[in-house]
N, CA, C and O atoms as a printed pandas DataFrame, in Angstrom:
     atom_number atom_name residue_name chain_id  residue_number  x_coord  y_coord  z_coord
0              1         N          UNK        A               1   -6.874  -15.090   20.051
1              2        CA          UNK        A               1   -6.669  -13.742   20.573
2              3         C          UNK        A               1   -5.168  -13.476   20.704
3              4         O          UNK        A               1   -4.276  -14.307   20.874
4              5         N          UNK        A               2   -5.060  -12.021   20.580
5              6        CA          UNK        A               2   -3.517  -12.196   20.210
6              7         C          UNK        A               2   -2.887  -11.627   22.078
7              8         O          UNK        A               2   -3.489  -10.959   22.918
8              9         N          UNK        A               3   -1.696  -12.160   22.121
9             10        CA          UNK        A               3   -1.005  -12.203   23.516
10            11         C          UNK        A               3   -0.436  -10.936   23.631
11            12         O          UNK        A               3   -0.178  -10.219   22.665
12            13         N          UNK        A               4   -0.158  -10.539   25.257
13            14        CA          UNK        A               4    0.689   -9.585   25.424
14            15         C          UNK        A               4    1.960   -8.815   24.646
15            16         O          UNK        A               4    2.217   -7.714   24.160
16            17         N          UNK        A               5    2.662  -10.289   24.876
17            18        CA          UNK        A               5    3.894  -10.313   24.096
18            19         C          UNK        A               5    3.489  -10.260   22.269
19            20         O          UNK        A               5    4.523  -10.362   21.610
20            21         N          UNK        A               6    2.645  -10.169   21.694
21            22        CA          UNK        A               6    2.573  -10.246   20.620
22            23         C          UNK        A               6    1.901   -8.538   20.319
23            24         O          UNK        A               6    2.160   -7.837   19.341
24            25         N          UNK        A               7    1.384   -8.338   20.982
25            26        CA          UNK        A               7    0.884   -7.309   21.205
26            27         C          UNK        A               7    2.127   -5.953   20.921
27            28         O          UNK        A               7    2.360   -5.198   19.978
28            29         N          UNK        A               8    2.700   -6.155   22.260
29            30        CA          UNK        A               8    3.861   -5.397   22.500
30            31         C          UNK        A               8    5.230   -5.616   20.920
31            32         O          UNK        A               8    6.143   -4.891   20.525
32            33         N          UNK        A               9    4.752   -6.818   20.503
33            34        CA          UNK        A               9    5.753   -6.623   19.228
34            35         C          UNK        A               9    5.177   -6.036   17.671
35            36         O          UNK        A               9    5.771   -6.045   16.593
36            37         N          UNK        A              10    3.677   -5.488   18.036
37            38        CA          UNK        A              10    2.990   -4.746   17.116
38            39         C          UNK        A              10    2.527   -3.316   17.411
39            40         O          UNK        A              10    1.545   -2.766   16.913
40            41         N          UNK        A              11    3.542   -2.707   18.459
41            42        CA          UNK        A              11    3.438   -1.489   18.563
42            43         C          UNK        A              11    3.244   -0.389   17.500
43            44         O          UNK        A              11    4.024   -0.557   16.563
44            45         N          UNK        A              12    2.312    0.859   17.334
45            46        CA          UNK        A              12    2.455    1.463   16.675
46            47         C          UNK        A              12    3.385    1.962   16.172
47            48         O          UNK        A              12    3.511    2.103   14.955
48            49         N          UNK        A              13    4.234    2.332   17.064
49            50        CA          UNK        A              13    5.460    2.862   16.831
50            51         C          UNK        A              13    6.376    2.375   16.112
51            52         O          UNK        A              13    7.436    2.972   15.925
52            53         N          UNK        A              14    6.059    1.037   15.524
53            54        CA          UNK        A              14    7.250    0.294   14.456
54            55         C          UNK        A              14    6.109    1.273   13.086
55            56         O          UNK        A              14    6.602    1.964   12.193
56            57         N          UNK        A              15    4.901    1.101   13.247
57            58        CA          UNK        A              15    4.753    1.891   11.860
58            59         C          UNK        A              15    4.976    3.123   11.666
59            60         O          UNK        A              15    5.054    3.541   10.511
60            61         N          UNK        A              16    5.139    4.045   12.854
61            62        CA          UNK        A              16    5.795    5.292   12.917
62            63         C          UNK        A              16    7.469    5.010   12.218
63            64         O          UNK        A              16    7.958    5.408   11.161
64            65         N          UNK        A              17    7.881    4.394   13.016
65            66        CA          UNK        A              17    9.167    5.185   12.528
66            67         C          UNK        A              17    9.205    4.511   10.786
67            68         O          UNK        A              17    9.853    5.170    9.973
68            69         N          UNK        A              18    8.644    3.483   10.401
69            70        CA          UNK        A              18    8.971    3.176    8.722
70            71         C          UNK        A              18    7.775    4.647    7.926
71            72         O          UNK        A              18    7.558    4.767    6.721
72            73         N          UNK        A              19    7.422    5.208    8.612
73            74        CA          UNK        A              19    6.980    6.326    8.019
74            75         C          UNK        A              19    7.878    7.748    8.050
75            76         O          UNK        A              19    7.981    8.685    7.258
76            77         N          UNK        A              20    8.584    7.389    9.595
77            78        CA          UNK        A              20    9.281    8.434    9.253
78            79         C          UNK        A              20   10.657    8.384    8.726
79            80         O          UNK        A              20   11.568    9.192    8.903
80            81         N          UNK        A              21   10.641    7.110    7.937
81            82        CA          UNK        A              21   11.709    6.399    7.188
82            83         C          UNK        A              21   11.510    6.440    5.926
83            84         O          UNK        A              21   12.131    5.879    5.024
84            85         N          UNK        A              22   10.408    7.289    5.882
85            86        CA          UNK        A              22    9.755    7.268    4.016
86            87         C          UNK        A              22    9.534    8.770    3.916
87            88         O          UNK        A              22    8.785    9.150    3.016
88            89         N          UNK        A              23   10.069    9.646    4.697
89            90        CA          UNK        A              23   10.412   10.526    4.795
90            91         C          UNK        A              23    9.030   11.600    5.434
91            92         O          UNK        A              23    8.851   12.714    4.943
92            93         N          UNK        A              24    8.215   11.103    6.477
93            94        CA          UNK        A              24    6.879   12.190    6.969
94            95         C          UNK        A              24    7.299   12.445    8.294
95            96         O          UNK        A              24    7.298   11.689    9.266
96            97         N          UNK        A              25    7.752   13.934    8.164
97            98        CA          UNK        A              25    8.693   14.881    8.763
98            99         C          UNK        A              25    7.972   14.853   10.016
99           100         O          UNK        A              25    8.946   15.083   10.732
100          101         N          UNK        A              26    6.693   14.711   11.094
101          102        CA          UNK        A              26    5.573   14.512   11.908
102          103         C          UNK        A              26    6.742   13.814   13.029
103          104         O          UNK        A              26    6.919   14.473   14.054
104          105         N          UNK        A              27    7.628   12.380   12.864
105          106        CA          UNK        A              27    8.199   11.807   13.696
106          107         C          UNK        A              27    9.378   11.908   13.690
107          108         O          UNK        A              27    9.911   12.146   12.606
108          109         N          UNK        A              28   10.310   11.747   15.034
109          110        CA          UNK        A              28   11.717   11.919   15.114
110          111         C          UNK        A              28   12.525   10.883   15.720
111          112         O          UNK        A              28   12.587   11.076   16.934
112          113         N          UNK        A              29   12.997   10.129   15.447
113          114        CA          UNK        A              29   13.503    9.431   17.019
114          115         C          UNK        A              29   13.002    9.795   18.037
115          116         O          UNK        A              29   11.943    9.311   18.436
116          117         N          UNK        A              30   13.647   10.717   18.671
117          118        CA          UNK        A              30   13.258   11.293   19.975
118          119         C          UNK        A              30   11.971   10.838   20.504
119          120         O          UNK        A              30   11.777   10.040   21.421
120          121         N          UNK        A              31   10.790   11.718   19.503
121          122        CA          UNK        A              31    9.317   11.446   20.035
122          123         C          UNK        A              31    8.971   10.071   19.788
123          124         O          UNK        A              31    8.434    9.563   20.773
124          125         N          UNK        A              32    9.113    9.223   18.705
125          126        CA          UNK        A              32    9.023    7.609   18.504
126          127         C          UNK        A              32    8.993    7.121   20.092
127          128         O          UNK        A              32    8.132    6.896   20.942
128          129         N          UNK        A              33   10.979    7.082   19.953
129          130        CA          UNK        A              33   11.187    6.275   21.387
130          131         C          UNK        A              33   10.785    6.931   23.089
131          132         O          UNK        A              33   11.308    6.460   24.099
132          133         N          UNK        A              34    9.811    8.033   23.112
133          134        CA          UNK        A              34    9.688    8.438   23.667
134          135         C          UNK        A              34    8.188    7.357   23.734
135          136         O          UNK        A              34    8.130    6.394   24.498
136          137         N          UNK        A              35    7.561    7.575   23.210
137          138        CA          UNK        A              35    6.184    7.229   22.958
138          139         C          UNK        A              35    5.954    5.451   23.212
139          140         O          UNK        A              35    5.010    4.792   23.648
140          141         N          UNK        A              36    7.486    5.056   22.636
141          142        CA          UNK        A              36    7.333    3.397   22.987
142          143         C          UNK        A              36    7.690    3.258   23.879
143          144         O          UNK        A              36    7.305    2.165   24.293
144          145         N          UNK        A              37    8.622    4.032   24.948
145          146        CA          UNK        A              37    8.503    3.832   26.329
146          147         C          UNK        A              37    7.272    3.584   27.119
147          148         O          UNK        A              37    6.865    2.666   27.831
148          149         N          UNK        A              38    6.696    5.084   26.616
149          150        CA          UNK        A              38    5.392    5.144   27.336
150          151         C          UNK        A              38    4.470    3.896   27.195
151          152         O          UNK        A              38    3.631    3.520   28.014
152          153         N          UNK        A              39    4.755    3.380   26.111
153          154        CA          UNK        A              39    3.466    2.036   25.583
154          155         C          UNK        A              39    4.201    0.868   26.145
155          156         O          UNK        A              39    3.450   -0.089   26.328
156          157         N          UNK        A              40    5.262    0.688   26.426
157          158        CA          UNK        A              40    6.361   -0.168   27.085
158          159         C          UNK        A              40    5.792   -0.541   28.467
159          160         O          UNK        A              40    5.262   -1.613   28.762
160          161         N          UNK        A              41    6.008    0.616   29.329
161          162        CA          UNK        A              41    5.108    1.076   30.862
162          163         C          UNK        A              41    3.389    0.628   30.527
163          164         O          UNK        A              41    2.928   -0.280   31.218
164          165         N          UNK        A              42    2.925    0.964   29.986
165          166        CA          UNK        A              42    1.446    0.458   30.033
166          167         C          UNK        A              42    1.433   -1.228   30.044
167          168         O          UNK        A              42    0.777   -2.009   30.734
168          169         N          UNK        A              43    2.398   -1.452   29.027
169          170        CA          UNK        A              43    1.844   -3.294   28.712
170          171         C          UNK        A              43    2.914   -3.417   29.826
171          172         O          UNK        A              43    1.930   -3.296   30.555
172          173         N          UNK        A              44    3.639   -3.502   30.412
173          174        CA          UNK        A              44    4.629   -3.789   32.072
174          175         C          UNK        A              44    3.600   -3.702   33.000
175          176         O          UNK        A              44    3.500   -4.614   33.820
176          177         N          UNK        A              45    2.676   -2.610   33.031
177          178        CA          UNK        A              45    1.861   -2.671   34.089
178          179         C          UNK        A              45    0.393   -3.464   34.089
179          180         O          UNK        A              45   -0.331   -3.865   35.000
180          181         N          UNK        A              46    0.317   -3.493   32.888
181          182        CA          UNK        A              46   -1.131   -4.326   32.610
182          183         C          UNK        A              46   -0.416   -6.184   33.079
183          184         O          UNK        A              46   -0.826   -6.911   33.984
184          185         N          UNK        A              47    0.431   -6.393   32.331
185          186        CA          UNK        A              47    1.019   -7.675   32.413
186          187         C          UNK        A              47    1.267   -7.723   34.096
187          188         O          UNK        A              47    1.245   -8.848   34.594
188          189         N          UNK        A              48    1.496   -6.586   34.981
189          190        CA          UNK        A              48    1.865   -7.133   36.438
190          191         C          UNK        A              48    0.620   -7.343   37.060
191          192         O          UNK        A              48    0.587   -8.027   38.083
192          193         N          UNK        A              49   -0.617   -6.757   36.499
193          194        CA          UNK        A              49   -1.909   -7.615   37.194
194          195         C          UNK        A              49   -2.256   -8.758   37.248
195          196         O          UNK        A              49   -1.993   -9.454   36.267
196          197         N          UNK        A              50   -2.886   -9.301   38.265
197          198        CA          UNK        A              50   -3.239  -10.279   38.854
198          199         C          UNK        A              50   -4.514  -10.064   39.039
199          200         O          UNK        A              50   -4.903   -9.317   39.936
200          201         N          UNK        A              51   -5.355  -10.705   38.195
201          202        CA          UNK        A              51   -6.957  -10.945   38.293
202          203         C          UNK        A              51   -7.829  -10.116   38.364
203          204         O          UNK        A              51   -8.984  -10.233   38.773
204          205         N          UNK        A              52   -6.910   -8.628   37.679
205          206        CA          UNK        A              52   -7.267   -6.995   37.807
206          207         C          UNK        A              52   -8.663   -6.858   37.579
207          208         O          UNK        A              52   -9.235   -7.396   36.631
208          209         N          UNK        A              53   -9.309   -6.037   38.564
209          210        CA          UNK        A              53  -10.339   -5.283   38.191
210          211         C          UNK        A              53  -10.523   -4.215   37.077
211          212         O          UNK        A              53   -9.598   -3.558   36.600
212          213         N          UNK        A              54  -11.825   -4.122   36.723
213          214        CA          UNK        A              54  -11.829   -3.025   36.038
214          215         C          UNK        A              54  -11.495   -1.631   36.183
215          216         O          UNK        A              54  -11.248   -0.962   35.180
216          217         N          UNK        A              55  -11.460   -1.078   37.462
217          218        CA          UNK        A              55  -10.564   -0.139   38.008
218          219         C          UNK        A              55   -9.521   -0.593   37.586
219          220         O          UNK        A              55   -9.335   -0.517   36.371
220          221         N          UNK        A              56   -8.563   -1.172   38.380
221          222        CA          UNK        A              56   -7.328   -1.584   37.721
222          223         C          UNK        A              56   -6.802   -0.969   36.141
223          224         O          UNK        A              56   -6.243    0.124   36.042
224          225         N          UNK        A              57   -7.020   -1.664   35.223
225          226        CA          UNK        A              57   -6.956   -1.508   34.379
226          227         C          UNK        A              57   -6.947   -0.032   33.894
227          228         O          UNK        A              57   -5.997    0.675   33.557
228          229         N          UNK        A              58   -8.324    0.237   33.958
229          230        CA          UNK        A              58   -8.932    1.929   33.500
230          231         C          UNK        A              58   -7.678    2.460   34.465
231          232         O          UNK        A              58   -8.079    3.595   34.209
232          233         N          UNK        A              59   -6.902    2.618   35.055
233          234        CA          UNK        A              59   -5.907    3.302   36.180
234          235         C          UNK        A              59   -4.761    3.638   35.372
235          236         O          UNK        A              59   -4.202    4.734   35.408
236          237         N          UNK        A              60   -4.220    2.067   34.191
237          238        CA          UNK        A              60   -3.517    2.063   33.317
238          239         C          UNK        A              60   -3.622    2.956   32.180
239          240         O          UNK        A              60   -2.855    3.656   31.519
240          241         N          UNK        A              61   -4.968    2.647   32.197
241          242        CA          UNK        A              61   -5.313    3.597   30.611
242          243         C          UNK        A              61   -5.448    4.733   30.826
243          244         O          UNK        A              61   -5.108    5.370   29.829
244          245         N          UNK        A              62   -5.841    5.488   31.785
245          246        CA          UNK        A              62   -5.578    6.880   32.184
246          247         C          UNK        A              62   -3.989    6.890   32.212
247          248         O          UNK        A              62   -3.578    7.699   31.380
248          249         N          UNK        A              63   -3.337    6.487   32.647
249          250        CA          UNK        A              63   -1.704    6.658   33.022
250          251         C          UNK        A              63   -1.252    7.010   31.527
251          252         O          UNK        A              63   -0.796    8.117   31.242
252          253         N          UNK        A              64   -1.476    5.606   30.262
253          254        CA          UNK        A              64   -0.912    5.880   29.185
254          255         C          UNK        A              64   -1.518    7.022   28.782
255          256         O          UNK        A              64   -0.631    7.809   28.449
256          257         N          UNK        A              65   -2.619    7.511   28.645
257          258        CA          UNK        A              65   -3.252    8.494   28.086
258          259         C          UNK        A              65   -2.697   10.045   28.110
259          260         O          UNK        A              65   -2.243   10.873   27.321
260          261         N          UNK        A              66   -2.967    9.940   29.282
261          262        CA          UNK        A              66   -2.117   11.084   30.045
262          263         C          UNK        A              66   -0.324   11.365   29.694
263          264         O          UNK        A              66    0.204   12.376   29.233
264          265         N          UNK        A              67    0.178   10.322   30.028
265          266        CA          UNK        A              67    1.545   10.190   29.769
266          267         C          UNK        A              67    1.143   11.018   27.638
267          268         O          UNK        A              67    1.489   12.186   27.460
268          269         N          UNK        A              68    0.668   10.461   26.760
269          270        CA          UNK        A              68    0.472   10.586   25.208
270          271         C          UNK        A              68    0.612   11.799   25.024
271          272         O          UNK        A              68    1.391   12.385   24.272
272          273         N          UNK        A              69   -0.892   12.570   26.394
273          274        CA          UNK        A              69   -1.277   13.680   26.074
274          275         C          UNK        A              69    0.047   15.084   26.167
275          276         O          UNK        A              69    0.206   16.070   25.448
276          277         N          UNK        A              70    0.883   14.541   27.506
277          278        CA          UNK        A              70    2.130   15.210   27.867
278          279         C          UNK        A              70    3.087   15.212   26.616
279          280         O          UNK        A              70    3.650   16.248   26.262
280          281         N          UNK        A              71    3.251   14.002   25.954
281          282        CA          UNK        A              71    4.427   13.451   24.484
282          283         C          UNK        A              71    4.107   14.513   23.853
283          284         O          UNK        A              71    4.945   15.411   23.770
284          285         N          UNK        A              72    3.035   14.639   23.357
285          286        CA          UNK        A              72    2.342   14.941   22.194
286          287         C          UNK        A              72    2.213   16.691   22.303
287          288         O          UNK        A              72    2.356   17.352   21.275
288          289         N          UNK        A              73    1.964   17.289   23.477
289          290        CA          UNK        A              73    2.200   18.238   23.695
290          291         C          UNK        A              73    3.706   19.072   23.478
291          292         O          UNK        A              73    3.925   20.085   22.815
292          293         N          UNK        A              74    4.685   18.203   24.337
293          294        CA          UNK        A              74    6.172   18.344   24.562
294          295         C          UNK        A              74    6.875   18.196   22.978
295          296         O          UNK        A              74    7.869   18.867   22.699
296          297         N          UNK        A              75    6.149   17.089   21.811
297          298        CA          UNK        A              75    6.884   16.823   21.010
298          299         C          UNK        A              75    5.851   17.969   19.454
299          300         O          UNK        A              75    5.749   17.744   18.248
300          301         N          UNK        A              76    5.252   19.230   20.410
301          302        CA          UNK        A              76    4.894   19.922   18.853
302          303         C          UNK        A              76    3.888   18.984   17.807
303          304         O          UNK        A              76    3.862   18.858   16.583
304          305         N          UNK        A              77    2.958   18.308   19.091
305          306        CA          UNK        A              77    1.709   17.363   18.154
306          307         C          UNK        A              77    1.717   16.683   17.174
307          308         O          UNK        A              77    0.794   16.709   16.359
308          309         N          UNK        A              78    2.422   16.180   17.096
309          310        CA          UNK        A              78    2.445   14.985   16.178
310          311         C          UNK        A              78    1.689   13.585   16.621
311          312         O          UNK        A              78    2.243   12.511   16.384
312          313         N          UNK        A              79    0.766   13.622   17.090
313          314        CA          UNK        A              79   -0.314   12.636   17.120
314          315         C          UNK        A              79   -1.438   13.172   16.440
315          316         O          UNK        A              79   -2.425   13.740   16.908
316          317         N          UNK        A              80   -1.107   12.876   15.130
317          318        CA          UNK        A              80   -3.062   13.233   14.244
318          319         C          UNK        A              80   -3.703   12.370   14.259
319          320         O          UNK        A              80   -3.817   11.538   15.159
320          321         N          UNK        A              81   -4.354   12.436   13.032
321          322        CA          UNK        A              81   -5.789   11.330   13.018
322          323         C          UNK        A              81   -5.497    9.730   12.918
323          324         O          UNK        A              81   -6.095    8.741   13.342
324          325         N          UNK        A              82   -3.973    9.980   11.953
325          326        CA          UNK        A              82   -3.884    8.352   11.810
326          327         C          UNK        A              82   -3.292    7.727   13.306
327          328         O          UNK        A              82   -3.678    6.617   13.673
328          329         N          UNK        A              83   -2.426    8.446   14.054
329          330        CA          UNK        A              83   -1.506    7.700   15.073
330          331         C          UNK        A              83   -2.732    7.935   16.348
331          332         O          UNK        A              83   -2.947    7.291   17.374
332          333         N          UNK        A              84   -3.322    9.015   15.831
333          334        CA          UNK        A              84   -4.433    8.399   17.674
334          335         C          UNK        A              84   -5.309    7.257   16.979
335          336         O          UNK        A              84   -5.464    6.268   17.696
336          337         N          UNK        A              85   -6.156    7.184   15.207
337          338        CA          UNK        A              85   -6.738    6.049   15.425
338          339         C          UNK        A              85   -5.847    4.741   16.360
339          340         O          UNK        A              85   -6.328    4.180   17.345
340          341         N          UNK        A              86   -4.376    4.427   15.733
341          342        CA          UNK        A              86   -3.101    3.240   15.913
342          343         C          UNK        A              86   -3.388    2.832   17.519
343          344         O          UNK        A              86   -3.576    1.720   18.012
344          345         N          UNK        A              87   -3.347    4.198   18.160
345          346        CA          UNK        A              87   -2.948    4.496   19.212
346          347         C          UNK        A              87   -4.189    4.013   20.384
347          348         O          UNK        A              87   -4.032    3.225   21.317
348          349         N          UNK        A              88   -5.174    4.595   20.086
349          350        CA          UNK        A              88   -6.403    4.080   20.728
350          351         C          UNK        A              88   -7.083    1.847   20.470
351          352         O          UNK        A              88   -7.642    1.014   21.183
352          353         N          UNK        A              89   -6.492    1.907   18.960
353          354        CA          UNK        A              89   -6.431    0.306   19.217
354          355         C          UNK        A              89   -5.513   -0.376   20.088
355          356         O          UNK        A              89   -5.811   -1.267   20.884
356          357         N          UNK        A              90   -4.387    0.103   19.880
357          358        CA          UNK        A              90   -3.259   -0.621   20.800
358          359         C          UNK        A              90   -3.716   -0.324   22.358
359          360         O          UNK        A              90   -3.524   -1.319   23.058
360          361         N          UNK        A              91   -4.184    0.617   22.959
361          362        CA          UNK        A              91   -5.016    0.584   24.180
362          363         C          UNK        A              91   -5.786    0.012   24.089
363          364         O          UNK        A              91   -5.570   -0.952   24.824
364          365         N          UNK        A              92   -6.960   -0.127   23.489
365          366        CA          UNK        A              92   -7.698   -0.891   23.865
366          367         C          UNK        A              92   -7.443   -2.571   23.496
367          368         O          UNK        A              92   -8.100   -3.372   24.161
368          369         N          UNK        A              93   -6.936   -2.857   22.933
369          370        CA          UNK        A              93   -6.593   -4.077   22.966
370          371         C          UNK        A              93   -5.966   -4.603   24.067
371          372         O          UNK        A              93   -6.352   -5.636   24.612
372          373         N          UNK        A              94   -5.176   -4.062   24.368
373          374        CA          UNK        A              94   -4.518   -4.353   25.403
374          375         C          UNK        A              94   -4.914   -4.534   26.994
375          376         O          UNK        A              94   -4.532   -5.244   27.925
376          377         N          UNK        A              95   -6.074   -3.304   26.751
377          378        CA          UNK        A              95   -7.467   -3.267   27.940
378          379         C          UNK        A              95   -8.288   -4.823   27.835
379          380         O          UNK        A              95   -8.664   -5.518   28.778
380          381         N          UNK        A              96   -8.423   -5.102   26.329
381          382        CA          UNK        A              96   -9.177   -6.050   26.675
382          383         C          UNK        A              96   -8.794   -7.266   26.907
383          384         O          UNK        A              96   -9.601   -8.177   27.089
384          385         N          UNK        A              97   -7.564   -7.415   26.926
385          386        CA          UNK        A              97   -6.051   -8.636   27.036
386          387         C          UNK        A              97   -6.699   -8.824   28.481
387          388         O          UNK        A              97   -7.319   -9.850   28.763
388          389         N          UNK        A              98   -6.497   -7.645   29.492
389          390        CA          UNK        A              98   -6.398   -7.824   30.812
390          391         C          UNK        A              98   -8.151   -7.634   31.230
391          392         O          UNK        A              98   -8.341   -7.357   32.414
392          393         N          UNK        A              99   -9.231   -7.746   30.470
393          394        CA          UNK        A              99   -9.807   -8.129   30.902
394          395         C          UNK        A              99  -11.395   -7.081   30.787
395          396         O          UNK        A              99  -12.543   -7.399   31.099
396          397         N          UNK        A             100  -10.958   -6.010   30.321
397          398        CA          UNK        A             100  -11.600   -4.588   30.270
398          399         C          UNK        A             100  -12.291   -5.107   28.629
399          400         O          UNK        A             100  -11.591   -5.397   27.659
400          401         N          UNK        A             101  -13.899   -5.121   28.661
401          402        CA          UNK        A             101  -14.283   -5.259   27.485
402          403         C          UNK        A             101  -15.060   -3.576   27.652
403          404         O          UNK        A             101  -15.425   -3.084   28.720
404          405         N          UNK        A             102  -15.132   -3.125   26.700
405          406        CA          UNK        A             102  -16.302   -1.898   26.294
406          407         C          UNK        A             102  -16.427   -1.827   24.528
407          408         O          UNK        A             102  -15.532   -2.236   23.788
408          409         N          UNK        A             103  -17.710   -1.229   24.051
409          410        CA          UNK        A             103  -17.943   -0.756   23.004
410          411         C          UNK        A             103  -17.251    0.955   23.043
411          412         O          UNK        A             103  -16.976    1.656   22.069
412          413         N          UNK        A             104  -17.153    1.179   24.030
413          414        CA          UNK        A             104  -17.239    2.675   23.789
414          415         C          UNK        A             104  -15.510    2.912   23.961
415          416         O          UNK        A             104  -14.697    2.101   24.404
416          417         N          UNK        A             105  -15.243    4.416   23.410
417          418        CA          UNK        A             105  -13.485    4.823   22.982
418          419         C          UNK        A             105  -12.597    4.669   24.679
419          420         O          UNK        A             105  -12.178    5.785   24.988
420          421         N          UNK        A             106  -12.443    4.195   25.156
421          422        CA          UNK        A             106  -11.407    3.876   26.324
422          423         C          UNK        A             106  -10.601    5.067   26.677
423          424         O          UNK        A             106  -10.347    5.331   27.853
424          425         N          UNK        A             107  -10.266    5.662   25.861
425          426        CA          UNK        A             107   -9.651    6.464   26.145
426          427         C          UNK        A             107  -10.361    7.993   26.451
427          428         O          UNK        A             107   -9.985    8.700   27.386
428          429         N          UNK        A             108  -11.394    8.360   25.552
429          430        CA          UNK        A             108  -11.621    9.245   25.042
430          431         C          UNK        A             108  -11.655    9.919   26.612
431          432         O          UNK        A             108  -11.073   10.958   26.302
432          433         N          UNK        A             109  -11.823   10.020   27.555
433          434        CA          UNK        A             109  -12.333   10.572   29.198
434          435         C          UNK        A             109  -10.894   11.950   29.180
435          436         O          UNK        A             109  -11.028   13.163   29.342
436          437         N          UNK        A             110   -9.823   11.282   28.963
437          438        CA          UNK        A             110   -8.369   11.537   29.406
438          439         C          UNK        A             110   -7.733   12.277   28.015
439          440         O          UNK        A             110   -6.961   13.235   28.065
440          441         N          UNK        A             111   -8.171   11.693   26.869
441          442        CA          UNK        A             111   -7.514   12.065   25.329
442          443         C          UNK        A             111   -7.679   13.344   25.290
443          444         O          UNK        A             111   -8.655   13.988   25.674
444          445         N          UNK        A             112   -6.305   13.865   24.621
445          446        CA          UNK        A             112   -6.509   15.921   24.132
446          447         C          UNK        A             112   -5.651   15.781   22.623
447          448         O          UNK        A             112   -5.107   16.756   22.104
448          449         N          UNK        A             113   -5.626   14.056   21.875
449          450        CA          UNK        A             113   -5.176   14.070   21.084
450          451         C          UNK        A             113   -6.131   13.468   20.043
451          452         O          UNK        A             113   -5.777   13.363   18.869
């Protein structure tokens, strides 16, 4: 199973920006490093639990979600189909790092992307 730290070094956002390095006008700096902050803060806070409940967790994933839904709004939507699929694995993986198993979309409660 792959680790926090390994996790956090397979952020979506490295495949964002080599896309928007191949020229798909969708990402900017700005919104990138905006967005890996936000995913920065999620795995900081998942990693500061201690033997987290499933509340816990789901607390996180609302936070990132929310935080996406604000980016994504603020940055003129550039979260489509491919970066929320990216986007919803890297949550949930990360949910299930700390302990949160489900079949069902983790996010979807909170998502407007």
């Amino acid at each position: 199973m792959t680790s926090f730290d390994e996790l956090l070094n397979n952020k979506p956002t490295l495949e964002w920006k080599e896309r928007m390095d191949e020229e798909d006008d969708i990402f900017t700096e700005e919104n990138i490093r905006a967005a890996d902050q936000v995913l920065n803060h999620y795995m900081t806070r998942l990693k500061a639990l201690t033997n987290p409940s499933q509340e816990e967790v789901m607390e996180c994933v609302e936070e990132v979600v929310i935080s996406l839904n604000e980016l994504n709004e603020k940055y003129d939507y550039f979260i489509e189909t491919e970066e929320r699929e990216e986007l919803c694995e890297f949550i949930d993986e990360a949910a299930q790092l700390a302990g949160v198993h489900s079949d069902e979309d983790i996010t979807e409660e909170w998502r407007e992307w």
